[in-house]
ZAMARGU-4260 file (C-alpha; in steps of 0.2 Angstrom, whole numbers, plus 5000, padded with zeros to 4 digits):
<rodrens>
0) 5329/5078/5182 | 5312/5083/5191 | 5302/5069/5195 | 5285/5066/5180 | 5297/5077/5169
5) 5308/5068/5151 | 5321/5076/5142 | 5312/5087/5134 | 5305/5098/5149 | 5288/5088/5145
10) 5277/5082/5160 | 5274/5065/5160 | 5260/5066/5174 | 5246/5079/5165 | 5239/5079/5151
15) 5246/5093/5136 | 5238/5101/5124 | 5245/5104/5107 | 5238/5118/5093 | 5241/5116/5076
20) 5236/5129/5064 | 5231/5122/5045 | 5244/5132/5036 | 5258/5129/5026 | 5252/5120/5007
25) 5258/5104/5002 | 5277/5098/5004 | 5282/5083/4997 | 5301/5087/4998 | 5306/5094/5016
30) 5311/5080/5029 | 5298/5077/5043 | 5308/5084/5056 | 5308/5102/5047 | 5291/5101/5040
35) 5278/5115/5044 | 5264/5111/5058 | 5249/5111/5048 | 5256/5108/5032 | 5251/5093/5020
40) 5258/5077/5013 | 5246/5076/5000 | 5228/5084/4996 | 5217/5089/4983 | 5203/5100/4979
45) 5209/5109/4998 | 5215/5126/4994 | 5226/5134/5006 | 5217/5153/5013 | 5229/5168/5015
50) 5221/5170/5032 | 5225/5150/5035 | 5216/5134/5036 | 5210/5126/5021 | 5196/5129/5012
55) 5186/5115/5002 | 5183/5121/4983 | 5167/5126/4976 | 5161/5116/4960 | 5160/5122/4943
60) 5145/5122/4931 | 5139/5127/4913 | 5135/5143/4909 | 5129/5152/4895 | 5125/5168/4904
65) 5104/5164/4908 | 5101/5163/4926 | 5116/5150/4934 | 5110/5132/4941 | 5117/5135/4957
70) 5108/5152/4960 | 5090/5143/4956 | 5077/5146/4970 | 5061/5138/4978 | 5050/5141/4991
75) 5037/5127/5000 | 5020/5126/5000 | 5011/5116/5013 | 4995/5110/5008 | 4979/5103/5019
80) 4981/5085/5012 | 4999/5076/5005 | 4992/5069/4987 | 4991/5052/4983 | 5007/5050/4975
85) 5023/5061/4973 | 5019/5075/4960 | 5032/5080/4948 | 5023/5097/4944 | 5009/5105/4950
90) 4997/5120/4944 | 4995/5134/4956 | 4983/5144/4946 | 4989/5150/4930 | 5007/5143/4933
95) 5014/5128/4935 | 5028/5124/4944 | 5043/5109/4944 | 5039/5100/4963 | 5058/5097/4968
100) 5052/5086/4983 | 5041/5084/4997 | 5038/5080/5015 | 5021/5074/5021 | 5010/5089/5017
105) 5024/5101/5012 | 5030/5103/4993 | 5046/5111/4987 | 5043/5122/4973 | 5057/5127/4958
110) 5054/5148/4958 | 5048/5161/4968 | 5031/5161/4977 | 5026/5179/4969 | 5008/5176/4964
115) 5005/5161/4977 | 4992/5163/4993 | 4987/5156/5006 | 4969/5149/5002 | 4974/5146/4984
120) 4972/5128/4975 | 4985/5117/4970 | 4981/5104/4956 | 4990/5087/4952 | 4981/5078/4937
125) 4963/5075/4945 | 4967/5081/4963 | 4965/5098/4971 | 4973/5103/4988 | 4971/5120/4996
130) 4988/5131/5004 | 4990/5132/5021 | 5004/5141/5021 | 5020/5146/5011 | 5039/5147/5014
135) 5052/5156/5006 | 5066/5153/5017 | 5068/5133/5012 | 5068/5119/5021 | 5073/5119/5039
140) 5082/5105/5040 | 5102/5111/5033 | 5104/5095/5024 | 5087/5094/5018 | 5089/5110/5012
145) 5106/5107/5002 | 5097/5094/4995 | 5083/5102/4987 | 5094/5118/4982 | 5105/5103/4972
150) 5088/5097/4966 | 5084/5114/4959 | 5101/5117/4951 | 5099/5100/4942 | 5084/5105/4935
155) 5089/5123/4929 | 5105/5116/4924 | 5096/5109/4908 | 5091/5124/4901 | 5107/5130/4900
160) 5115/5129/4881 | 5130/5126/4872 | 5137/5140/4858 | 5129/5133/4841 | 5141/5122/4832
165) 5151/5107/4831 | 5165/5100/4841 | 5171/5108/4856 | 5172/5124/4862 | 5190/5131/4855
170) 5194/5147/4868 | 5186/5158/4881 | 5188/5177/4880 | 5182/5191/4893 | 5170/5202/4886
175) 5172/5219/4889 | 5156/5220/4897 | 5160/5206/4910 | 5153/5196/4901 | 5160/5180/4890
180) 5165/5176/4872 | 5167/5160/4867 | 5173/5150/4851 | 5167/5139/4841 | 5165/5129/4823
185) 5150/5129/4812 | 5145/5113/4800 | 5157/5120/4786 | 5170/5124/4797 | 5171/5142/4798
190) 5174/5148/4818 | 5161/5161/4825 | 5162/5170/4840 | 5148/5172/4851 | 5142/5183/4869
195) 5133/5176/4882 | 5120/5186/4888 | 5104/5184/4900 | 5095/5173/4885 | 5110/5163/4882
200) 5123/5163/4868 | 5120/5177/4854 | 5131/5176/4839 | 5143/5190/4837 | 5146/5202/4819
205) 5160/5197/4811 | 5165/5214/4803 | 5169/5216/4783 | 5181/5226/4779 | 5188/5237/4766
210) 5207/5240/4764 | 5213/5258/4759 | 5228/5269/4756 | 5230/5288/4749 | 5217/5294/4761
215) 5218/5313/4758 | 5203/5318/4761 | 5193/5315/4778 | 5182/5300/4779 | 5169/5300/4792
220) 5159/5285/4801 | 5141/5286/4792 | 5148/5291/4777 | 5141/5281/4761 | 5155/5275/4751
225) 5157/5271/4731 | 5169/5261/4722 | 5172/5272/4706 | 5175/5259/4695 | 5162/5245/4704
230) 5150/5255/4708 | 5149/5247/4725 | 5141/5253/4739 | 5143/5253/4758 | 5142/5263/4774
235) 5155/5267/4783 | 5155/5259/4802 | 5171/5263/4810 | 5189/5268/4803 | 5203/5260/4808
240) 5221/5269/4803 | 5238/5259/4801 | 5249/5274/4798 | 5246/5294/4795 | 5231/5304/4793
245) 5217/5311/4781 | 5227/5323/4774 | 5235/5328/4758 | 5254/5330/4767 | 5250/5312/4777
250) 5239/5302/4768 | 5230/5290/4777 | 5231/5270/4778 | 5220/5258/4785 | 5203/5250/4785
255) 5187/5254/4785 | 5173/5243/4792 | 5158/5244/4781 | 5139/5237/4782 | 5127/5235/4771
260) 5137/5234/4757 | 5129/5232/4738 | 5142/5224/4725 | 5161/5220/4726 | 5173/5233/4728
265) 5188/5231/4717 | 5205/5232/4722 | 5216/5252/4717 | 5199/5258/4713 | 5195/5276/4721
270) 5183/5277/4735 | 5173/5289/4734 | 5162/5299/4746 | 5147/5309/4735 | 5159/5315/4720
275) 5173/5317/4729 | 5189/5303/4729 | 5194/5301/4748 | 5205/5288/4745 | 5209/5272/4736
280) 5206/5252/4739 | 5221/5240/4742 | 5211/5227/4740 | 5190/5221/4739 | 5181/5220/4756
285) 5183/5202/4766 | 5174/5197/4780 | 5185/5195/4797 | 5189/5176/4798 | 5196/5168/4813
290) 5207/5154/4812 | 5201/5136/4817 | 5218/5133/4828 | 5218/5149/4836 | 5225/5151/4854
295) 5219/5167/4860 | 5227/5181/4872 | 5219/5195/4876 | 5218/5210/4887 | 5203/5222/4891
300) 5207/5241/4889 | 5200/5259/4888 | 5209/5267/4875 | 5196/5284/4874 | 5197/5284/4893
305) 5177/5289/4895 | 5167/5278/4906 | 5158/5262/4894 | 5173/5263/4880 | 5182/5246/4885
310) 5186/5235/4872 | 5193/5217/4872 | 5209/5215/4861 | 5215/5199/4855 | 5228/5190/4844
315) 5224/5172/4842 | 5242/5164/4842 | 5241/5161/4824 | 5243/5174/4812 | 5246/5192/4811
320) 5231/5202/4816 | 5226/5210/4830 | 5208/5209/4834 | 5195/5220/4844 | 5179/5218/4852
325) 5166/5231/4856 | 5152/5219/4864 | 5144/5219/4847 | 5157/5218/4831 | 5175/5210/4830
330) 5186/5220/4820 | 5204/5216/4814 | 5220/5222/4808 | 5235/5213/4802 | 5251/5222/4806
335) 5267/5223/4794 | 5280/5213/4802 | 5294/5200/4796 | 5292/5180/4795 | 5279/5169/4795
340) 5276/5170/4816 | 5261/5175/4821 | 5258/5189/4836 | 5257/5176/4851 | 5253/5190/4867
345) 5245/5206/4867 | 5247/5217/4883 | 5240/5236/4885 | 5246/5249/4898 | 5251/5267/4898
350) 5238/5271/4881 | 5249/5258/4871 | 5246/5239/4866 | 5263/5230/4868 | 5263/5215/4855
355) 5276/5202/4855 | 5278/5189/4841 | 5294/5175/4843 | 5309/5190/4848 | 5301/5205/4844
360) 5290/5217/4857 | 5280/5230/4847 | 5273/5245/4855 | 5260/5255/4847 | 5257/5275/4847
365) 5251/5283/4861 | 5233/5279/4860 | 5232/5272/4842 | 5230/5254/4846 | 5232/5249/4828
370) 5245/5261/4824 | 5264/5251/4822 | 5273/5265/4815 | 5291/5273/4822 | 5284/5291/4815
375) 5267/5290/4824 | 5279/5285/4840 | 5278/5267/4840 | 5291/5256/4843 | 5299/5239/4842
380) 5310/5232/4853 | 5321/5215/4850 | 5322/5202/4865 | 5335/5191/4857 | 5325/5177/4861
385) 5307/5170/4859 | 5294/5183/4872 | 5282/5172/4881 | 5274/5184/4893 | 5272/5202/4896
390) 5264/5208/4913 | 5266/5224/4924 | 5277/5226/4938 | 5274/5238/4953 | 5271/5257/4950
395) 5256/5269/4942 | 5248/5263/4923 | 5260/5281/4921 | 5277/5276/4928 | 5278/5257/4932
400) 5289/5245/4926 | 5285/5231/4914 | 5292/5213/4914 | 5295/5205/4897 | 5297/5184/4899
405) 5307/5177/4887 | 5310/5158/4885 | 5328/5161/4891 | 5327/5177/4901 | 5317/5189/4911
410) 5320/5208/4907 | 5309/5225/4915 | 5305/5241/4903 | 5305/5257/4912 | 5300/5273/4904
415) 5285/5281/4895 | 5289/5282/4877 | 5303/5282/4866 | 5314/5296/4875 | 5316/5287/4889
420) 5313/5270/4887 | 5326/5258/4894 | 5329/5238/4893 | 5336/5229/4907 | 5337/5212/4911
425) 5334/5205/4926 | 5340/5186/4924 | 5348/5177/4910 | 5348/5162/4920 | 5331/5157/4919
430) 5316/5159/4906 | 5298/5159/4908 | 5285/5146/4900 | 5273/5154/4889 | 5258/5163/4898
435) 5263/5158/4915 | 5267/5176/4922 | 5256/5184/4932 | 5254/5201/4944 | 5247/5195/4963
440) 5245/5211/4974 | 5261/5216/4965 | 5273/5203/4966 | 5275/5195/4949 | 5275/5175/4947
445) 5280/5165/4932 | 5282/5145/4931 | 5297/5138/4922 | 5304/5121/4917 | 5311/5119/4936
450) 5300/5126/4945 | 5289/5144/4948 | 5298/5158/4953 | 5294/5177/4957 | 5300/5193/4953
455) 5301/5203/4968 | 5308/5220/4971 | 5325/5224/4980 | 5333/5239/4986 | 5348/5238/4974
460) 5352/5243/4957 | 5341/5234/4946 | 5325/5236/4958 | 5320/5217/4957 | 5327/5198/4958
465) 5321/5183/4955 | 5316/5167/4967 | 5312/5151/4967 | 5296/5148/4977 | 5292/5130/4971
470) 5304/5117/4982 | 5292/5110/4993 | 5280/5103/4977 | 5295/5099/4964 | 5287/5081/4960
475) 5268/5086/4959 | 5277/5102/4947 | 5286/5091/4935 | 5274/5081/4933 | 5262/5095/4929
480) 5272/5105/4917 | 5267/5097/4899 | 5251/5104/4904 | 5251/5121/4910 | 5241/5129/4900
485) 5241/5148/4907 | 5241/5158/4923 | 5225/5168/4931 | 5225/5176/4945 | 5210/5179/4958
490) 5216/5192/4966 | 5203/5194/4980 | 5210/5176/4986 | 5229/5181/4982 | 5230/5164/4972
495) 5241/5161/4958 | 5231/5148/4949 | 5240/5136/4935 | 5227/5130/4924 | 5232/5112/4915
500) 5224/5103/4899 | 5218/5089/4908 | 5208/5098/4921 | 5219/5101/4934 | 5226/5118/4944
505) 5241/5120/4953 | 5237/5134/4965 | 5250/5147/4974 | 5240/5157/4989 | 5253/5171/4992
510) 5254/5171/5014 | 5264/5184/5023 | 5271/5181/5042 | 5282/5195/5051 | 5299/5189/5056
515) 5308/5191/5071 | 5316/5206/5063 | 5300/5214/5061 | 5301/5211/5043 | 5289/5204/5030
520) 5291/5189/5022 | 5280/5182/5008 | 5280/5163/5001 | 5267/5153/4993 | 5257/5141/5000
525) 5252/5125/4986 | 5237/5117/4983 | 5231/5105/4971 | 5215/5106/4963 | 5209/5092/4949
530) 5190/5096/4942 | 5189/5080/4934 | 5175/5068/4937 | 5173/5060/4955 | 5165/5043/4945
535) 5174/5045/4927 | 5189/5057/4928 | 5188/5064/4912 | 5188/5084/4912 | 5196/5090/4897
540) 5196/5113/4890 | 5204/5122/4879 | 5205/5136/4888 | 5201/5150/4902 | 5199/5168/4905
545) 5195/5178/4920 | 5181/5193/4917 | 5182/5207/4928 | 5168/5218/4933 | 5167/5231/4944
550) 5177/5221/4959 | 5169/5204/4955 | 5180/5191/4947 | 5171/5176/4937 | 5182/5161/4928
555) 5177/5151/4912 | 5183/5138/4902 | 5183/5131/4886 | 5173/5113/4888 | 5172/5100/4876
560) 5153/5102/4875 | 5148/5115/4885 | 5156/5134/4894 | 5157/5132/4912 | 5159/5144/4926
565) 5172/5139/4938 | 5173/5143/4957 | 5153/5141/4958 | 5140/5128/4966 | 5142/5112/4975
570) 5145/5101/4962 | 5154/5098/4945 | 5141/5101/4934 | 5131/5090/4946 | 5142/5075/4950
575) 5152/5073/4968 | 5165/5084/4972 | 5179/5073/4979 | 5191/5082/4989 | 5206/5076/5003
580) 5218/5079/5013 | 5232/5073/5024 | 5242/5083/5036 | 5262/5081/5040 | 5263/5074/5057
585) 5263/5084/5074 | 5275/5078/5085 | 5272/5094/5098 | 5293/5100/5094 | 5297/5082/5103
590) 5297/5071/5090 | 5307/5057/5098 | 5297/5058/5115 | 5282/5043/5114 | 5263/5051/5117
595) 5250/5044/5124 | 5234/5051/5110 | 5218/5055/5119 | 5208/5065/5110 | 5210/5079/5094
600) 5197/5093/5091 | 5193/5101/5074 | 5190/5120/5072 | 5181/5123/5055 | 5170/5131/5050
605) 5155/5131/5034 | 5149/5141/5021 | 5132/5131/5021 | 5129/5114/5023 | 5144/5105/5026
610) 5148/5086/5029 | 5166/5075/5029 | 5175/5061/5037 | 5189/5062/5049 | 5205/5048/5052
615) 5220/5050/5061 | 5234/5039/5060 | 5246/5038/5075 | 5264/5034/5069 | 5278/5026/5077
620) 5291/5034/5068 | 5288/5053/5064 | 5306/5055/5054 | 5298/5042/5041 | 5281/5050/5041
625) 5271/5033/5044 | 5262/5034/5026 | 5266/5027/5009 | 5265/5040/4997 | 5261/5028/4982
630) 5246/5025/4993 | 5240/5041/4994 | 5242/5046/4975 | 5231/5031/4972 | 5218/5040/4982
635) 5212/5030/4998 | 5214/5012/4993 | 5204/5000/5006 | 5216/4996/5021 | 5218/4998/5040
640) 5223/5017/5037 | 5209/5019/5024 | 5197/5007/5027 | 5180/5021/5026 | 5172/5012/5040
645) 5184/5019/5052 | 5181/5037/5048 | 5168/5047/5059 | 5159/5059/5051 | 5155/5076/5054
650) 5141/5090/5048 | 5143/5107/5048 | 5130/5121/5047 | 5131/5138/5040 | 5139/5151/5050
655) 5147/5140/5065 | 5164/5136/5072 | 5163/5121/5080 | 5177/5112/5089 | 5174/5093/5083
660) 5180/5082/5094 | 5188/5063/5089 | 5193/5053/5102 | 5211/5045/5096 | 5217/5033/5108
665) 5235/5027/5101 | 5254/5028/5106 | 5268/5034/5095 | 5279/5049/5093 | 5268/5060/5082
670) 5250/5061/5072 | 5241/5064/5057 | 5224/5069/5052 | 5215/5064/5035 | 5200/5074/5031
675) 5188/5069/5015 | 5172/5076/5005 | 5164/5064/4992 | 5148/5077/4990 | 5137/5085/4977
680) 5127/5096/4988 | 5144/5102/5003 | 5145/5118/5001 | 5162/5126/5004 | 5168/5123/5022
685) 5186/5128/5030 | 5196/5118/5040 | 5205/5131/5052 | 5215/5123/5068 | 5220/5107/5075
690) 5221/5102/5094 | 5226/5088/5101 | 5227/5082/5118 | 5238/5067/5125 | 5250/5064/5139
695) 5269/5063/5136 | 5278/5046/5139 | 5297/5043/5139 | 5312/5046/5129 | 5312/5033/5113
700) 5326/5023/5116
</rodrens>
């Protein structure tokens, strides 16, 4: 062997340098010596990126559709003479605006400075100063500025509102607009619905409506109806039609939505339009009523295919009806079917709804959402075991493939309608839980009671399998699965997020590499994200959706007092974001050659203003891993490892990719790096590479 060389071909005489890329998600199941570089042993609120490193999360605040907290501006004034004491508002001619702090002469202002000049007064109670100058670029001073943009969100965040009502909010629903329907009781218990718009929430019209059948003659929206026995009254909104149509050889059934109605229709009464009978009631007119346990699914879709037509479509997990949203009125329908089961997922693709209650799969005629009959070209396919998702597979909205989950099974429907519609399962080993199944960039993903898998196409007969992409998290997962909740996808991060009841989020970020073959090879890499409360851990929803509009992708939940908006701000709803992780050790592909640890840089880079704390642990036994993991689920106990007063601590600025360096003297076979945030005003930073250099000793004996 040369002389200054070991075993391993490694120079003991110079100093080597080792690069570690932040990749790979957690893995709390591979042994140390097969464990990615870069991965994690443990981590929260650090979300692995598709393009790598990982990315600390943004916060979440309330929302109610007025202007968001995090978005609040200011601008500075700086005045001739600082007042006596601190101001909390000042007047500024006709205005008066919220002071958010101040340094020396210069005061921070909640708004804009339109209407502000140089020369102008500023009055505090009995004292007037004069503008020197004005600034709307913020302080100058990055964590000065976080600071004030924190202050600002706190004050704007009080103006936002809750829906009207009582208890907490009971489900989230995109709007057809991009915007966001919510949920909630009234005193007498009655649920309403209601839209969040730029003044906040505004309450949504429940329709009334007004069964019929025989409908031989054409009804027309606008038309003023009469109950010929009642002598009722309404006008006629909107038709909805179950089966046939206004015609004497198919007489038409339905509903028709009515307003300003005068009297009570009665049920088998003819309706009339002037003097003629268009049709006959089934029953007197009912407003729609939403049920107080719902447990909404819902998809948006443009059934009349002109630009401004989508409409949200619902079931609510309950009962039978399906339910549609405009952006002004919800409608409903009940659809004839057997049992007691309510309709538990609604999906819409190819000009149909696809509705599934326990076995069943009902599909609706081309471009009758509300139409269930064979005759009109429905359809209704039987499972053989309970459906819990429906999702699309790869292909056009004309020719793709659709995969229906069952709780024992996982099937794709090919075909159009019913002349070439065709059933076939892909797996009868393995079922799907409710709601979990989800399209990223056209791989499918669904979570299960050992584990998540995905659906991938194959070049055989068949044209997809299924496989387990979940091994490396299996404890975290099993621990998790009594409270998945639903899967949503954010597609311009390729992230397969699990949402849980008790605030947590098991995220997938789908990674690609090329082999050696030149192929392509996709896995998931895991994150953990928990939005409860940095000081009192307690973040409880009842639900979340994802609104879509144009390209941009916002996500709600369902709080127990207010909406809130997730991926947004710096804080949680202004308390600290608290956020860790801890990397696998890097034993630089020697991992029994001892090292001699001089120093380690940090490539990262901010979104803003950024700061954290940095440790490293040198371990003498990298097959072991050198770190309790009981220790690290309790979340940084004091100790030698832990102890905060070791930890140096970095800031970041907007924009730059420094290359922090940590000295890290020490001696063992590998290393590992804990990073932390405790912060209400960090913005999102990314932690991107690793390097470490050191000197190689001998051969562990």
């Amino acid at each position: 062997m040369a002389r200054g060389a070991n075993h391993f071909g490694l120079n003991t005489s110079k100093p080597a340098v080792g690069v570690v890329i932040a990749a790979g998600g957690l893995d709390f199941t591979s042994p140390p010596v097969s464990v990615v570089p870069g991965s994690l042993l443990a981590g929260q609120n650090f979300v692995a990126v598709q393009s790598g490193g990982y990315r600390r999360i943004e916060g979440y605040e309330r929302f109610d559709g007025s202007a968001a907290p995090s978005e609040a501006k200011y601008f500075s004034v700086i005045l001739n003479s600082p007042f006596s004491t601190q101001p909390t508002s000042v007047t500024i001619g006709s205005k008066t605006f919220t002071v958010l702090g101040g340094d020396d002469e210069e005061l921070y202002l909640l708004g804009e400075s339109a209407g502000v000049s140089v020369g102008g007064s500023v009055s505090f109670g009995s004292e007037t100063r004069t503008v020197l100058g004005i600034s709307g670029v913020g302080a100058t001073d990055p964590k000065r500025h976080a600071e004030i943009k924190y202050n600002a969100a706190e004050k704007v965040r009080k103006n936002i509102t809750a829906p009207p009502g009582v208890g907490a909010i009971l489900a989230v629903l995109p709007s057809p607009d991009g915007s966001v329907l919510a949920f909630r009781a009234n005193n007498d218990g009655k649920v309403e619905a209601y839209k969040s718009s730029s003044s906040g929430w505004v309450p949504v019209t429940r329709a009334i409506h007004l069964p019929f059948k025989n409908g031989t003659s054409e009804i027309k929206v606008g038309d003023t109806i009469t109950g010929a026995s009642s002598g009722a009254t309404a006008k006629v909104d909107d038709i909805l039609l179950v089966t046939g149509a206004f015609d004497p050889s198919t007489p038409a059934t339905g509903v028709l939505i009515i307003s300003g109605v005068n009297g009570t229709f009665s049920s088998g009464e003819d309706i009339k339009v002037g003097t003629t009978v268009k049709a006959k009631t089934t029953d007197t007119q009912a407003q729609v009523q939403i049920p107080p346990n719902l447990n909404p699914d819902g998809v948006v879709y443009n059934f009349k295919g002109s630009s401004g037509t989508d409409n949200l479509f619902f079931v609510d997990g309950v009962s039978k009806y399906i339910y549609r949203f405009d952006g002004n009125k919800i409608v409903a329908l009940t659809i004839t079917i057997e049992g007691d089961s309510g309709l538990s997922c609604i999906f819409a693709e190819k000009s149909r709804l696809y509705i599934a209650s326990k076995a069943s799969l009902f599909i609706s005629a081309p471009g009758e959402p509300f139409k269930f009959d064979a005759v009109d070209g429905a359809a209704e396919i039987g499972l053989g075991a309970d459906i819990t998702n429906i999702v699309s597979a790869r292909g056009s909205s004309s020719s793709g493939a659709i995969i229906i989950t069952t709780d024992k099974s996982i099937h794709v429907l090919y075909g159009n309608d019913e002349t070439d519609w065709r059933l076939q399962i892909i797996s009868t080993d393995i079922g799907a839980l409710p709601r979990t199944a989800a399209n990223v960039n056209g791989d499918i993903m669904f979570a299960s009671s050992s584990g998540i898998y995905t659906v991938e196409a194959v070049m055989q007969y068949g044209n997809f399998s299924v496989n387990s992409v979940s091994s490396t998290i299996k404890p975290l997962y099993k621990s998790l699965i009594p409270l998945l909740m639903r899967a949503v996808v954010r597609a311009d991060r390729s992230e397969y997020r699990l949402y849980c009841s008790d605030g947590s989020v098991l995220v997938g970020t789908q990674v690609s590499r090329v082999s050696d073959t030149g192929a392509i090879l996709k896995s998931l890499a895991f994150s953990f994200v928990s939005y409860k409360d940095y000081d009192t851990e307690a973040f409880i929803y009842n639900g979340v959706c994802r609104a879509v509009s144009g390209t941009s992708e916002r996500f709600f939940v369902a709080g127990a007092d207010y909406v809130y908006e997730l991926d947004k701000g710096t804080s949680f709803d202004g308390r600290k974001i608290f956020a860790y992780l801890i990397t696998a050790f890097f034993h630089s592909n020697a991992i029994l050659v001892r090292k001699r640890y001089k120093s380690l840089f940090i490539a990262a880079i901010s979104e803003g203003y950024s700061e954290a704390f940095v440790q490293y642990d040198v371990s003498p036994s990298a097959y072991d891993g050198g770190i309790s993991r009981d220790l690290i689920v309790k979340l940084f106990p004091q100790g030698t490892w832990y102890d905060t007063s070791n930890w140096g601590t970095f800031v970041w600025s907007a924009g730059a990719t420094p290359e922090v360096r940590l000295d890290t003297p020490g001696t063992g076979k590998a290393m590992s790096l804990a990073v932390k945030s405790i912060s209400a005003i960090s913005d999102p930073f990314t932690i991107q590479s690793f390097t470490l250099r050191y000197t190689a000793g001998r051969l562990e004996r």
